[in-house]
C-alpha positions as a Markdown table, in Angstrom:
| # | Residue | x | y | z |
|---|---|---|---|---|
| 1 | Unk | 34.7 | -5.3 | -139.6 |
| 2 | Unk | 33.8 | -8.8 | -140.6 |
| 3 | Unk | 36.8 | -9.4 | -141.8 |
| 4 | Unk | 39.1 | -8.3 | -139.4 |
| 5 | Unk | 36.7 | -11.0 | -137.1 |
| 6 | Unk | 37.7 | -13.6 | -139.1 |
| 7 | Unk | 41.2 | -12.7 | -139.4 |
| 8 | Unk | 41.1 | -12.6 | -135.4 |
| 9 | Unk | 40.2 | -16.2 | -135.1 |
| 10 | Unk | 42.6 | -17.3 | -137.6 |
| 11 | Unk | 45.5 | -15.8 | -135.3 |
| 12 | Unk | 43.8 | -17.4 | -132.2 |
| 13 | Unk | 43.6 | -20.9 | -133.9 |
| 14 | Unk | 46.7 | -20.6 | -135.5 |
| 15 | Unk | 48.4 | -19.4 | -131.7 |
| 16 | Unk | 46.4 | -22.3 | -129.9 |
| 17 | Unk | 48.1 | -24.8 | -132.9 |
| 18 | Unk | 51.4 | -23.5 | -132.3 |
| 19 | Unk | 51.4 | -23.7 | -128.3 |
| 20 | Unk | 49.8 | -27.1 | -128.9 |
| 21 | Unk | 52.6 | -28.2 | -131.2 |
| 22 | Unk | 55.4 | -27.0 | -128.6 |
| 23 | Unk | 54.3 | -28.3 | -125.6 |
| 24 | Unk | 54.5 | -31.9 | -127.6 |
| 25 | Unk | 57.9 | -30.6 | -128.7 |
| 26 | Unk | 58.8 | -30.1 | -125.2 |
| 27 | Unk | 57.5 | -33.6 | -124.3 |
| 28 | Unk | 59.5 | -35.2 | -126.8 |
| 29 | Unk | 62.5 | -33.4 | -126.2 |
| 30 | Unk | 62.1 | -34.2 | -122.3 |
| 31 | Unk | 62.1 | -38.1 | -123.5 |
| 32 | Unk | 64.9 | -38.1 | -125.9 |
| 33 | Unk | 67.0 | -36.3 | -123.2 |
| 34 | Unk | 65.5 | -39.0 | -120.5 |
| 35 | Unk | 67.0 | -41.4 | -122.7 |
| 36 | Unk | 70.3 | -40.0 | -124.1 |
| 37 | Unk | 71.2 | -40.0 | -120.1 |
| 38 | Unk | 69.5 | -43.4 | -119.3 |
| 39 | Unk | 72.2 | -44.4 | -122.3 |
| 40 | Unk | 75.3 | -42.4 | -120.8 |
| 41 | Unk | 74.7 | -43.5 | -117.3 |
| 42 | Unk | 74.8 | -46.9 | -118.8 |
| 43 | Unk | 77.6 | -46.7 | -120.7 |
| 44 | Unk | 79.3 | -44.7 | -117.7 |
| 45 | Unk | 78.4 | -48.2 | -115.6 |
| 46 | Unk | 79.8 | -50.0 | -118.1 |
| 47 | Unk | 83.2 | -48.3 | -118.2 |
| 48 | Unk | 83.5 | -47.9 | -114.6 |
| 49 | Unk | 82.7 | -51.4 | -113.3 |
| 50 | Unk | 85.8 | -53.8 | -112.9 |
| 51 | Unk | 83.9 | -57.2 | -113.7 |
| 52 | Unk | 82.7 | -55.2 | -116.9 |
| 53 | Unk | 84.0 | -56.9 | -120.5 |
| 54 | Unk | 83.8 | -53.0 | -121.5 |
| 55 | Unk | 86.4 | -51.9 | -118.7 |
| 56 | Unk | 89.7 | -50.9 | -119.6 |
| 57 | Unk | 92.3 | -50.5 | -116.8 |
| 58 | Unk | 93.9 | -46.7 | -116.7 |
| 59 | Unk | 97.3 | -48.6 | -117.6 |
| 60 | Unk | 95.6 | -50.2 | -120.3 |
| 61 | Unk | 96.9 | -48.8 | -124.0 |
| 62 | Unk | 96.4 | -49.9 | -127.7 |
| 63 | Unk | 100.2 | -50.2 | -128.0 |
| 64 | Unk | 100.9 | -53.1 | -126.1 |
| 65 | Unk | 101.4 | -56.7 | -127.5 |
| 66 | Unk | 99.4 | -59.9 | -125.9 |
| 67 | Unk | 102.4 | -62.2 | -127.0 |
| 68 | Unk | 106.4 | -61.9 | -126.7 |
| 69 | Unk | 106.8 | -63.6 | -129.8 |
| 70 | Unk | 104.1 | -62.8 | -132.8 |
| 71 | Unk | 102.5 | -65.1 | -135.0 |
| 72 | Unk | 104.6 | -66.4 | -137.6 |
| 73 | Unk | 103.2 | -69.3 | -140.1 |
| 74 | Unk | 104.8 | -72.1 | -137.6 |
| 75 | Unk | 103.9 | -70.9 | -134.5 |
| 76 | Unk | 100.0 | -70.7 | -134.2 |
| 77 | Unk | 99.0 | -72.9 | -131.2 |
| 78 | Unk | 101.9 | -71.6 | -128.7 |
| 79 | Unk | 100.8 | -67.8 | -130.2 |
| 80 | Unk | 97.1 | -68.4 | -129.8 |
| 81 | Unk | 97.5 | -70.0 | -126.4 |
| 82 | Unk | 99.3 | -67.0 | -125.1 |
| 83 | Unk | 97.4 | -64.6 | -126.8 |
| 84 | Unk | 94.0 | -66.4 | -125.3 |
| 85 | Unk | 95.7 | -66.1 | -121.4 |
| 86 | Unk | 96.7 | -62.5 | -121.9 |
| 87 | Unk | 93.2 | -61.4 | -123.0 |
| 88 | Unk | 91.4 | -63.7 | -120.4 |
| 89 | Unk | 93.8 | -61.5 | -118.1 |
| 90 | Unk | 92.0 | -58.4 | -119.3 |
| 91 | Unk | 88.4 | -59.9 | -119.4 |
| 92 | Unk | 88.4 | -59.1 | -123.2 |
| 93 | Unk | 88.2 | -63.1 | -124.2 |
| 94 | Unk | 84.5 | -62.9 | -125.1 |
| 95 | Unk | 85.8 | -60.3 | -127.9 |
| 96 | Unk | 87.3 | -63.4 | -130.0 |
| 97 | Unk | 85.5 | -66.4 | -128.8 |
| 98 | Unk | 81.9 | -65.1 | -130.2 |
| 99 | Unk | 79.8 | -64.8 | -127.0 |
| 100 | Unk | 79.9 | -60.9 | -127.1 |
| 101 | Unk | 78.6 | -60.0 | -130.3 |
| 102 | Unk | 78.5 | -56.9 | -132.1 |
| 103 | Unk | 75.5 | -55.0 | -130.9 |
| 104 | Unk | 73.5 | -52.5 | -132.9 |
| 105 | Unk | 74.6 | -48.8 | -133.3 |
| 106 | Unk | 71.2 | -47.7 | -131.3 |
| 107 | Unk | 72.0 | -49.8 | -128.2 |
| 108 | Unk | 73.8 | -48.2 | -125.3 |
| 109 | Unk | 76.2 | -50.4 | -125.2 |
| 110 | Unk | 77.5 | -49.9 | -129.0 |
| 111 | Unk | 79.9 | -47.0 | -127.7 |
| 112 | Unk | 81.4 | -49.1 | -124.9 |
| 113 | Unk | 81.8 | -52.2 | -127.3 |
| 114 | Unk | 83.4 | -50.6 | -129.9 |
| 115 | Unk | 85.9 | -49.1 | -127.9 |
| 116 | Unk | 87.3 | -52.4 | -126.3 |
| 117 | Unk | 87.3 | -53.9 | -129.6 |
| 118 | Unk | 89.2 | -51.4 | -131.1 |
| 119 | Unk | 91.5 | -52.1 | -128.2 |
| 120 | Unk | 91.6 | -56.0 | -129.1 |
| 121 | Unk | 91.8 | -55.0 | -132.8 |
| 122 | Unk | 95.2 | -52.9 | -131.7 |
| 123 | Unk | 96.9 | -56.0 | -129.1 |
| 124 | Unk | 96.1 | -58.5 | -131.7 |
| 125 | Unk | 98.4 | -56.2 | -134.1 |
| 126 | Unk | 101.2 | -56.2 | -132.2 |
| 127 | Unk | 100.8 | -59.5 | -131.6 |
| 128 | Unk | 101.4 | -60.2 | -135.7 |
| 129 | Unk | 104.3 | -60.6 | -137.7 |
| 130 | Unk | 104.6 | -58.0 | -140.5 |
| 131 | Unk | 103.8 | -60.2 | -143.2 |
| 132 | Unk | 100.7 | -61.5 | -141.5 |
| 133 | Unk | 99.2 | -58.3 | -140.3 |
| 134 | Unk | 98.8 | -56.9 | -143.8 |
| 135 | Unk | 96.1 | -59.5 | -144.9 |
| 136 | Unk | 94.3 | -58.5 | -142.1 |
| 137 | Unk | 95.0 | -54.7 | -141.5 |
| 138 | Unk | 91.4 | -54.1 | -142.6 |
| 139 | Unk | 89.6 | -56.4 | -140.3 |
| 140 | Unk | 87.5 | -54.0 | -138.0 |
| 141 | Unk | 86.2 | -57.2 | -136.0 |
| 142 | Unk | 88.5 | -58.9 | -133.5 |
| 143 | Unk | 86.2 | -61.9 | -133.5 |
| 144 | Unk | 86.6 | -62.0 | -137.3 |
| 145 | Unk | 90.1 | -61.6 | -137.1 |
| 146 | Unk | 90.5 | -63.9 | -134.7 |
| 147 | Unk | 89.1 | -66.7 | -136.6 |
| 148 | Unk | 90.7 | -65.2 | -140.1 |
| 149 | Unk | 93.7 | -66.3 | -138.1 |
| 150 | Unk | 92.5 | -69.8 | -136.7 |
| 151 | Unk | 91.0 | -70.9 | -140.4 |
| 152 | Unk | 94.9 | -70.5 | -142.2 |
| 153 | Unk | 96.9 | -71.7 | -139.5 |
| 154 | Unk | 94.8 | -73.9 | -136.7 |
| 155 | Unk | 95.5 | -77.2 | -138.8 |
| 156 | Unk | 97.2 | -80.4 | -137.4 |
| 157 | Unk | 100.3 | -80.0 | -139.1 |
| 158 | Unk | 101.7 | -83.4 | -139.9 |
| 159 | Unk | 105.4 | -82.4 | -140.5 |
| 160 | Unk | 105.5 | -80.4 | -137.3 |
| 161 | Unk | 103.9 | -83.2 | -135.4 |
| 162 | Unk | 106.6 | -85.9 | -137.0 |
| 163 | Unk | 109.5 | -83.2 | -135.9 |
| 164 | Unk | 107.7 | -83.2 | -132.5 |
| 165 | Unk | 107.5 | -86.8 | -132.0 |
| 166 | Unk | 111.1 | -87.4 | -133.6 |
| 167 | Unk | 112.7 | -84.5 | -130.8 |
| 168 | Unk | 110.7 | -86.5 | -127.9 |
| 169 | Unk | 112.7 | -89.5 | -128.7 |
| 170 | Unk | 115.9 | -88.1 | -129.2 |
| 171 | Unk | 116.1 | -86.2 | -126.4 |
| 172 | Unk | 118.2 | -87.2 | -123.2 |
| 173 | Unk | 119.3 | -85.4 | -120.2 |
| 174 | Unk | 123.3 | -85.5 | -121.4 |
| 175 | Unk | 124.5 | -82.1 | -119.8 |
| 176 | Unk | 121.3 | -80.7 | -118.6 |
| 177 | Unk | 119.7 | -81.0 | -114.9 |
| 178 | Unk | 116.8 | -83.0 | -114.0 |
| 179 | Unk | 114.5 | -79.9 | -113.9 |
| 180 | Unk | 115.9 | -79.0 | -117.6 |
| 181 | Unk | 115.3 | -82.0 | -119.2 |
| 182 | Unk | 111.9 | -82.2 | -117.5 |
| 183 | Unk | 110.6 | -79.0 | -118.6 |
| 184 | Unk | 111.7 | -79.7 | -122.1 |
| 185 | Unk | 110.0 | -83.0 | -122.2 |
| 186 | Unk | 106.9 | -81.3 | -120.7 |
| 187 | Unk | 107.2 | -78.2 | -123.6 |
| 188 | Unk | 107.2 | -81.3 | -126.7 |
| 189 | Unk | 104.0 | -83.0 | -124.6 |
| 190 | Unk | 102.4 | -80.1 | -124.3 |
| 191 | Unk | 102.5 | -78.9 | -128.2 |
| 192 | Unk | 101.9 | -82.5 | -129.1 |
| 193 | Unk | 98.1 | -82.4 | -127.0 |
| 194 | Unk | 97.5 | -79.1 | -128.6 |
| 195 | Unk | 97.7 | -80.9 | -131.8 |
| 196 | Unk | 96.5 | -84.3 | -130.5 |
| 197 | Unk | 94.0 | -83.3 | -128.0 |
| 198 | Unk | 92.3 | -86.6 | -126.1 |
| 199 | Unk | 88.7 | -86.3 | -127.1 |
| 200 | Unk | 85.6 | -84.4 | -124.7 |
| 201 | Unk | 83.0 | -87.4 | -124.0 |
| 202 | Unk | 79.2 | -85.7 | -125.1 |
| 203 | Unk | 77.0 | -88.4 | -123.9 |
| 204 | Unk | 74.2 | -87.4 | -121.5 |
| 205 | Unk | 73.3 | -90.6 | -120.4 |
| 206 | Unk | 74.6 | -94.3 | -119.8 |
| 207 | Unk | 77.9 | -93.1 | -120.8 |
| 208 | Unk | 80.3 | -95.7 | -121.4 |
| 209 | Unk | 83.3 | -93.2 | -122.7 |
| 210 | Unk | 84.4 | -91.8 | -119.7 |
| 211 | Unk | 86.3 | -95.4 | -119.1 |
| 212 | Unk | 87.7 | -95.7 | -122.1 |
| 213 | Unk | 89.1 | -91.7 | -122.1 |
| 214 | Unk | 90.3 | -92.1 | -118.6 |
| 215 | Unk | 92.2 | -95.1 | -119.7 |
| 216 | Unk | 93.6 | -93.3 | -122.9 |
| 217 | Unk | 94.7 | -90.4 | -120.5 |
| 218 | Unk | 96.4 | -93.1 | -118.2 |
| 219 | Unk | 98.6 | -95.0 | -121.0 |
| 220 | Unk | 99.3 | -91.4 | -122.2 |
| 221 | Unk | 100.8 | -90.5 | -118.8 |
| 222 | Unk | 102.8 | -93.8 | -118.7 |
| 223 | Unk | 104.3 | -92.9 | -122.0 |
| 224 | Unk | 105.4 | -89.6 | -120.3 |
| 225 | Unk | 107.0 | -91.1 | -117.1 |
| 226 | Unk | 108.9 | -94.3 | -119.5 |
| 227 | Unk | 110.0 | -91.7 | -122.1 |
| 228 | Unk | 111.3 | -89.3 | -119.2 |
| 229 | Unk | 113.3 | -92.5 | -117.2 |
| 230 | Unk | 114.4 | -93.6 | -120.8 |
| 231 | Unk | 116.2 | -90.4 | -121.6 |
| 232 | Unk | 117.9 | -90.3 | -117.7 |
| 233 | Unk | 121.5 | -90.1 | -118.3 |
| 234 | Unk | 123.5 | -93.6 | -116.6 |
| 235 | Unk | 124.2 | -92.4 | -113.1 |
| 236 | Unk | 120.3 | -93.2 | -112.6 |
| 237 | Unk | 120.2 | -96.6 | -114.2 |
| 238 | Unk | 119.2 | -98.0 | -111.0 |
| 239 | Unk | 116.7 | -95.9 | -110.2 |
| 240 | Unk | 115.2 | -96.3 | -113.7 |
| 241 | Unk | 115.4 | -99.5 | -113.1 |
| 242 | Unk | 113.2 | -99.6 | -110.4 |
| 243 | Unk | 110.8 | -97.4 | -111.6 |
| 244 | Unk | 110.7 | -99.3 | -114.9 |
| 245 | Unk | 110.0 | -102.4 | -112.7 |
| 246 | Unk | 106.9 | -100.5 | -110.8 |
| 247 | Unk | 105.0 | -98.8 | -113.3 |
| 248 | Unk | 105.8 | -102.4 | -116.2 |
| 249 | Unk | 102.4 | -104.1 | -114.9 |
| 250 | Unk | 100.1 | -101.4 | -115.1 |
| 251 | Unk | 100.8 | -100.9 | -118.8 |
């Protein structure tokens, strides 16, 4: 009889332990699920809201190429300046410039992030040549990538700045109209400050650069408008002349 006591209160203990353990278990399980849709509806936010760096447009696929030419070994600075407008376009610069980092794989926005940078990942790859994508096929990162890409190829290079600088002075109008010429002036300026850019003044205070950059941005203009009235074929002598006269004493 005594025993059968005893084995009685062993199955009432052991009963009271067990409800005890699942009503914790039911507790914890209530959390976890709080949080795993705390997590979704975040990530569902994310997706969903335009002004997001995590949306992606319906029409948005990981075939598409940022550039209509890709990057070759002479063409880095015209590739990475389209390449930077057409994923400013999409609101997926942040993914190469470095202000959206990586985050960790238990934050609720890991799922949203690594799905737009795949989608970076796939644009910058049709945005390669052949050649080039295979060194960097195995990159997972786009910011990596990205500045894989800028370390071998963002250097001033002095032979393509002497080719530059040689075309600027050899070109004239000859057969092409005054818009033509223009625009392929403005194209050899253009590459030319992507190589040459005029320095940002950093001072905070009692700045004496801004002057002296200003003035450096003005001769640099005047070299534009002589070196476009210079290259005017004869019929606009006069004219050149004129303007050669005006803009003479500000030099």
């Amino acid at each position: 009889m005594e025993s059968n006591v005893h084995d009685g209160e062993a199955n009432s203990e052991n009963q009271a332990f067990s409800a005890s353990d699942m009503q914790k278990f039911a507790r914890m399980m209530a959390q976890f699920n709080a949080f795993q849709a705390q997590a979704s509806r975040s990530n569902t936010n994310l997706l969903q809201d335009s002004s997001s760096h995590f949306y992606l447009h319906p029409s948005e696929t990981p075939g598409i190429s940022l550039t209509d030419a890709p990057l070759t070994t002479s063409n880095y600075h015209s590739w990475s300046r389209s390449a930077t407008l057409s994923l400013n376009a999409k609101n997926k610069l942040q993914f190469i410039d470095g202000t959206l980092v990586k985050p960790e794989r238990n934050d609720p926005s890991f799922g949203a992030w690594d799905r737009c940078n795949t989608f970076v990942l796939s644009w910058l790859h049709r945005s390669l040549s052949p050649e080039i994508l295979q060194s960097v096929l195995w990159c997972n990162n786009a910011y990596e990538l990205w500045m894989d890409l800028k370390h071998r190829f963002d250097q001033g290079d002095l032979f393509r700045i002497a080719d530059l600088e040689e075309e600027l002075f050899s070109l004239r109008q000859g057969e092409l109209t005054i818009t033509s010429y223009y625009t392929k002036l403005k194209s050899i300026w253009e590459e030319l400050d992507e190589f040459r850019p005029i320095a940002m003044c950093s001072c905070l205070h009692n700045c004496e650069c801004g002057k002296n950059l200003e003035m450096i941005k003005e001769y640099r203009e005047q070299s534009h408008v002589i070196r476009f009235l210079r290259g005017l074929n004869d019929q606009y002598a006069n004219v050149r002349s004129q303007l050669m006269l005006v803009t003479s004493p500000q030099l």
